[in-house]
C-alpha positions as CSV (number, residue, x, y, z in Angstrom):
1,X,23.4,-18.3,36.1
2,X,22.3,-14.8,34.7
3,X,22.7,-13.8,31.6
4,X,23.4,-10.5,30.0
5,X,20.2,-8.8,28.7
6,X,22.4,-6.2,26.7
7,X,24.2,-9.1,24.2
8,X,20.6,-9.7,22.3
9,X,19.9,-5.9,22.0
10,X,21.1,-5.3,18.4
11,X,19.7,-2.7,16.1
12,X,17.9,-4.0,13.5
13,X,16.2,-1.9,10.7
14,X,12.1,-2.7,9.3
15,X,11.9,-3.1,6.0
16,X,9.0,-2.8,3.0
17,X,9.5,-5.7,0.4
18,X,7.4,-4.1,-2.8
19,X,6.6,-5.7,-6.0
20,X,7.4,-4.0,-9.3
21,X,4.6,-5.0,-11.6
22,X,5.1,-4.5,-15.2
23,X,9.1,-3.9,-14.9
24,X,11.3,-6.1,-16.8
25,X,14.4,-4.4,-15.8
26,X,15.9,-2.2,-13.1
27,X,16.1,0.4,-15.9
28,X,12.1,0.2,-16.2
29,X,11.9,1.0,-12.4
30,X,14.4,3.8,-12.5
31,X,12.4,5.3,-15.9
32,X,9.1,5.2,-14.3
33,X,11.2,7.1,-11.0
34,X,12.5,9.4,-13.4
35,X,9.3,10.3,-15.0
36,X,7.7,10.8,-11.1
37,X,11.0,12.8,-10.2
38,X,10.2,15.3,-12.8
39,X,6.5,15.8,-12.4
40,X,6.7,16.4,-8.5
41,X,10.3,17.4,-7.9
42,X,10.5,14.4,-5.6
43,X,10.9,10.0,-5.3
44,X,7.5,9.4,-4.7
45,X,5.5,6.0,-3.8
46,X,2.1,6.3,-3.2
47,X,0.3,2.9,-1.4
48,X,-2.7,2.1,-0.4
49,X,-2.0,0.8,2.8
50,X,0.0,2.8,5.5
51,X,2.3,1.0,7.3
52,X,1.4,0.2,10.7
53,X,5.1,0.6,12.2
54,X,5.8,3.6,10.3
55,X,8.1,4.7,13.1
56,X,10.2,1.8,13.0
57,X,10.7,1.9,9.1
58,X,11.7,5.7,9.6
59,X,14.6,4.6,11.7
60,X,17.0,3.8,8.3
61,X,14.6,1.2,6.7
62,X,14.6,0.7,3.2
63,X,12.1,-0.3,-0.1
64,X,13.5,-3.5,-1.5
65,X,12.1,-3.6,-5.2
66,X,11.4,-7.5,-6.4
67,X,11.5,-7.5,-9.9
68,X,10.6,-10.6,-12.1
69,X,11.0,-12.6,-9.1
70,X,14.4,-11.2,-8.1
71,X,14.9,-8.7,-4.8
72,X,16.6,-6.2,-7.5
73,X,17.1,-2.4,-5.6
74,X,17.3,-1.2,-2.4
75,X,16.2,2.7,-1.6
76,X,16.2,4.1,1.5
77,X,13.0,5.7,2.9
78,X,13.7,8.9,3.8
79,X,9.6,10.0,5.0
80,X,6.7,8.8,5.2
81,X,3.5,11.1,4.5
């Protein structure tokens, strides 16, 4: 019996899972955003590690913020520099 190789291809986005140290609130997050919006004009997140699959994370993956322990936002990543 064969089997359809095109029923398991389903899109499926990468994702970054990132800590928010220090926030206690989805409000502290969005300050500290603010506050980087209006230095450099931009949403801004600076790492120290680049992601390896970069390319796949471009393709409509997202930042899931965990804050006190809770997956709390979702942003979408728009470009990675």
């Amino acid at each position: 019996m064969q089997r359809n190789r095109n029923v398991w291809k389903t899109k499926v986005n990468l994702n970054i899972k990132k800590l928010c140290v220090g926030a206690d609130s989805v409000l502290d997050l969005y300050d500290r955003q603010e506050y980087i919006r209006n230095r450099y004009k931009e949403t801004i997140h600076i790492t120290r590690m680049f992601p390896k699959r970069f390319e796949e994370i471009l393709k409509g993956g997202s930042i899931y913020w965990v804050i006190k322990g809770k997956l709390c936002v979702r942003q979408e990543i728009l470009k990675i520099e």
